[in-house]
N, C-alpha and C positions, 0 to 999 in steps of 0.2 A: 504494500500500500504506500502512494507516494506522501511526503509530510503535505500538501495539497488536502489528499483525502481522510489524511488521518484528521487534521485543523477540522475539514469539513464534519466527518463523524464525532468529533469532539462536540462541537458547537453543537450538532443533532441533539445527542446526548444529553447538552445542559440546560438546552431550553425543553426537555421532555417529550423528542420523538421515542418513538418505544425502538427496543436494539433490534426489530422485525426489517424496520420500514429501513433502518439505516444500514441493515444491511441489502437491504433492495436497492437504496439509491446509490450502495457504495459499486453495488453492478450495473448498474446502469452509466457510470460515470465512463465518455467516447475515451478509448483507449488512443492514447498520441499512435497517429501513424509513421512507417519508417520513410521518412523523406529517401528521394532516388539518389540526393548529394549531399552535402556537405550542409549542417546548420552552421546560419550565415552571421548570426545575431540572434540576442534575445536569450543567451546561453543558460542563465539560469532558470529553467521551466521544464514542468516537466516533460518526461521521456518516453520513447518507447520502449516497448518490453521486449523488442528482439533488435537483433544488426545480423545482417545479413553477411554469412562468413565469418561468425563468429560465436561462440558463446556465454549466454550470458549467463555469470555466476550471483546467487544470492549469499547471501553471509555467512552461511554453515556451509556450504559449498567450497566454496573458499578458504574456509577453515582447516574444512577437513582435508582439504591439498596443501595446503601449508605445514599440518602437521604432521602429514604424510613424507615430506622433507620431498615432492614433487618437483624436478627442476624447473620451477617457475621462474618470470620475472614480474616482480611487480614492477608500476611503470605510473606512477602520479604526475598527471599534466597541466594539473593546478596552476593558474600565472602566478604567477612571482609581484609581490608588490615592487610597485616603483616609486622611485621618488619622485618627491613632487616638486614639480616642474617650478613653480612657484617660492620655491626654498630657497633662503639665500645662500650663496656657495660658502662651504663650513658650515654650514649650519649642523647640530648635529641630529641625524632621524633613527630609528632607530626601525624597521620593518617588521611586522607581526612576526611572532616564528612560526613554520609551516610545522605540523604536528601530522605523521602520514604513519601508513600502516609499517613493521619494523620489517626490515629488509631489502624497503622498498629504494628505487632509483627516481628521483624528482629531476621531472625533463620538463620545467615551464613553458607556458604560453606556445605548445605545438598543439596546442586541441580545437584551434583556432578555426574556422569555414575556412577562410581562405589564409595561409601561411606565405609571410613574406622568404622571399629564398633562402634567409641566413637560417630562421627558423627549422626551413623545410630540410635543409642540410645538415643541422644540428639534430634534426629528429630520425634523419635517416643515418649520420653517422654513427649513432650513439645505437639504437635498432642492432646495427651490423654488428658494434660495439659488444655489447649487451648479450646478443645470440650466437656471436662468434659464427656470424656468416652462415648459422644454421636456419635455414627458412620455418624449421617445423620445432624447432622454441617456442615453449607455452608461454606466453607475454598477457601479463594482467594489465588493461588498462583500467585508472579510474583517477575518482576527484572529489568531488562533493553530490552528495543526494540531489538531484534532479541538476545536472548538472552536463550540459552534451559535452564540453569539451572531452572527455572520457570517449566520449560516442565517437564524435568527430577525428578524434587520436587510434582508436581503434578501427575505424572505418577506413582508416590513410593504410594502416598495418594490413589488413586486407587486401588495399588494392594493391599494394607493391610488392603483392606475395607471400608474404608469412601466412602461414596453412592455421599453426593451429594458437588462433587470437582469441581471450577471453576479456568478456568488459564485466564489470562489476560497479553497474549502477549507484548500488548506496553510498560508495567512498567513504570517507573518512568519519562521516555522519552515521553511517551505517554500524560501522566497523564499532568505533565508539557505543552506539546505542545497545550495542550488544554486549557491552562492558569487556571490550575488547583490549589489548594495549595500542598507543601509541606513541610514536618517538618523533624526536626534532627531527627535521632535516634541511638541509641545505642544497640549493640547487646544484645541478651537475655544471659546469662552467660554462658558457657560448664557446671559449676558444680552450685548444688543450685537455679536452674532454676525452 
């Protein structure tokens, strides 16, 4: 259920729809469908439940290949905060800390509809990187709960061939809700990676 429908059934809930009706309308609620390319904008909304060429993993799923010591990779394409532009120079900023599932590899801002070429080159160096030029490496993308950049990261891993891609919708919202652990991480570099 996406945090969308859960809000939704909450609110059911507290003004006194009975749990019948709210699970009738929580079916009835149009399932996002899987766009033919790339979402463009509007990234955080929710998602669809499939990607074509790929599989999608829920939270125990994922677990249980994790602790199966599965040679996966996770792959968080979360953007990176930036500084703001507005800053005066020295000034000093200090960026959120990114907080991702533990053993995971943080490949910012490639989950993008459209990938400017440094991007696009840093997400396919790192891919090669990462799988060791093996196309049929299990690679976990993901990010935040209704969140396409995951999708759009995963959907790229598809086209350019890697056989066996898994997305994992919830990210780190998920992960966490499950009383999962997670760990700081630090993005992998643009250059030197």
């Amino acid at each position: 259920m996406t945090r969308t429908a859960r809000l939704l059934t909450s609110l059911m809930l507290l003004v006194g729809v009975p749990p019948l009706a709210v699970a009738a309308a929580d079916d009835r609620v149009s399932p996002v469908p899987e766009p033919q390319g790339y979402r463009l904008d509007d990234y955080r909304a929710p998602v669809p439940k499939s990607l074509s060429g790929a599989t999608v993993l829920d939270t125990e799923r994922l677990r249980r290949m994790l602790e199966r010591g599965d040679d996966t990779i996770l792959i968080d394409v979360l953007p990176a905060p930036r500084r703001p532009e507005n800053l005066r120079p020295g000034a000093l900023w200090l960026p959120k800390q990114r907080r991702n599932i533990p053993g995971s590899v943080w490949l910012p801002n490639t989950g993008y509809g459209i990938l400017p070429v440094e991007e696009e080159a840093y997400l396919r160096r790192n891919l090669a990187r990462l799988s060791e030029g093996d196309s049929g490496r299990a690679l976990v993308f993901y990010c935040l709960a209704d969140c396409w950049m995951s999708w759009n990261a995963a959907k790229r891993a598809v086209a350019w061939g890697y056989v066996n891609v898994y997305w994992y919708p919830a990210g780190t919202d998920g992960w966490a809700e499950a009383g999962l652990p997670l760990e700081e991480s630090v993005p992998v570099p643009q250059s030197g990676d």
